[in-house]
C-alpha positions, 0 to 999 in steps of 0.5 A: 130889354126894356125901351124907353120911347119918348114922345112928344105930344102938342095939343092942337085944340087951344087952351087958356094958357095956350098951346101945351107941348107935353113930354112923356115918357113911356115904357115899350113893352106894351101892345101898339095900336095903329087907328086908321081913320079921317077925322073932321071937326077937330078945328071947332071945338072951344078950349078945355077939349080934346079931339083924341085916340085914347085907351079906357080902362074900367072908368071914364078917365083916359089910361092913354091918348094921343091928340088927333091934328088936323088931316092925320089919316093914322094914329099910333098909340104905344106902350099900352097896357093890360088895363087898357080894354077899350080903343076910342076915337073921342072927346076928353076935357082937361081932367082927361075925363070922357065927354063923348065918343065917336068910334069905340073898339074892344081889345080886351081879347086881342092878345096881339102885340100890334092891333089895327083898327080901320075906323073909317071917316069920323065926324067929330065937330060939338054938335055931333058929340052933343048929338051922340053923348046927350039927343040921342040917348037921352032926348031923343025917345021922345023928341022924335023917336016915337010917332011924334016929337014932344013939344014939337022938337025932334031932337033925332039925328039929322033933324035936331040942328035945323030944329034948334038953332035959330027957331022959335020955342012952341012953348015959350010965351015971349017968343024965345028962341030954342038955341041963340048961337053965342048966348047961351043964358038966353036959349030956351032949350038951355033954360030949359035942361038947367032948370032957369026959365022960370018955369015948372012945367019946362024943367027938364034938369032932371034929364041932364044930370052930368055936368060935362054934358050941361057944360057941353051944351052951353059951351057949344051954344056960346062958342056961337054955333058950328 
């Protein structure tokens, strides 16, 4: 006999409109997913995101997700179905598109009815999703990750934040500062992966080609730095 559990989701992370309390439906006959784990951060990210356990398929849009609240300790995800192959603690926007991941397991090939994942305690504030979805694997090989950082900028973990926020670019001429919390238009390093600061030398907008992530930086720096 097929159930039927309702469940009512509240999105903590404010939006334009306000809190949304969504009612779904979900059939019952499909795997549980119980994630165990202690989630910092939620409370800073701007409007448009979500902080959310979530189940992918084969593309970047969530077939499932429960919002994470602040505190919780355990999530629960019901009725998930086979297409789910993928349980992720992560970020998603209004389109329920994947912005950044923080924890990632693979059930692709657990045929079991209830799945525990202990995920451990998770650092999920802006920086650290810029830090693994953009620095890390697309800026980091040469700002820091070899013998010497490109222009002087180490954009490791641990190292990119105090390298940015705040200091002044060596390569600007007019003395710009690399991030300028609350402005983004006037930071170099935004000016610089958007291809604006007037420049051919320091255009890098051929690193950063997916918007969410340009939409990411610039929404980090004008939220005014956390």
């Amino acid at each position: 006999m097929k159930k039927i559990l309702i469940i009512s989701l509240l999105a903590l992370s404010a939006c334009d409109d306000g809190d949304i309390i969504e009612d779904l439906k979900v059939e019952n006959t499909g795997r549980t997913v119980t994630v165990v784990t202690s989630v910092s951060g939620i409370e800073n990210w701007s409007s448009g995101y979500n902080v959310v356990v979530a189940g992918f398929g084969d593309n970047k849009y969530a077939d499932i997700s429960k919002n994470i609240s602040v505190g919780a300790d355990t999530i629960v995800l019901r009725g998930i179905g086979s297409s789910v192959k993928t349980i992720e603690i992560c970020v998603i926007n209004r389109l329920r598109e994947r912005v950044a991941t923080f924890y990632k397991s693979d059930i692709s090939a657990d045929n079991s009815d209830e799945i525990v994942l202990e995920a451990g305690a998770i650092r999920a504030d802006m920086f650290n999703a810029i830090q693994n979805a953009i620095f890390t694997p697309t800026c980091a090989a040469c700002h820091g990750g070899g013998k010497s950082a490109a222009a002087g900028l180490y954009l490791t973990e641990g190292n990119s934040y105090d390298a940015l926020v705040n200091v002044a670019s060596s390569k600007a001429t007019d003395g710009s500062v690399r991030v300028v919390p609350g402005d983004a238009a006037n930071s170099f390093m935004y000016k610089v992966v958007t291809g604006t600061d007037g420049t051919l030398s320091f255009d890098h907008s051929n690193m950063i080609l997916d918007y969410k992530n340009l939409q990411l930086i610039e929404d980090w720096i004008n939220k005014g730095i956390e």
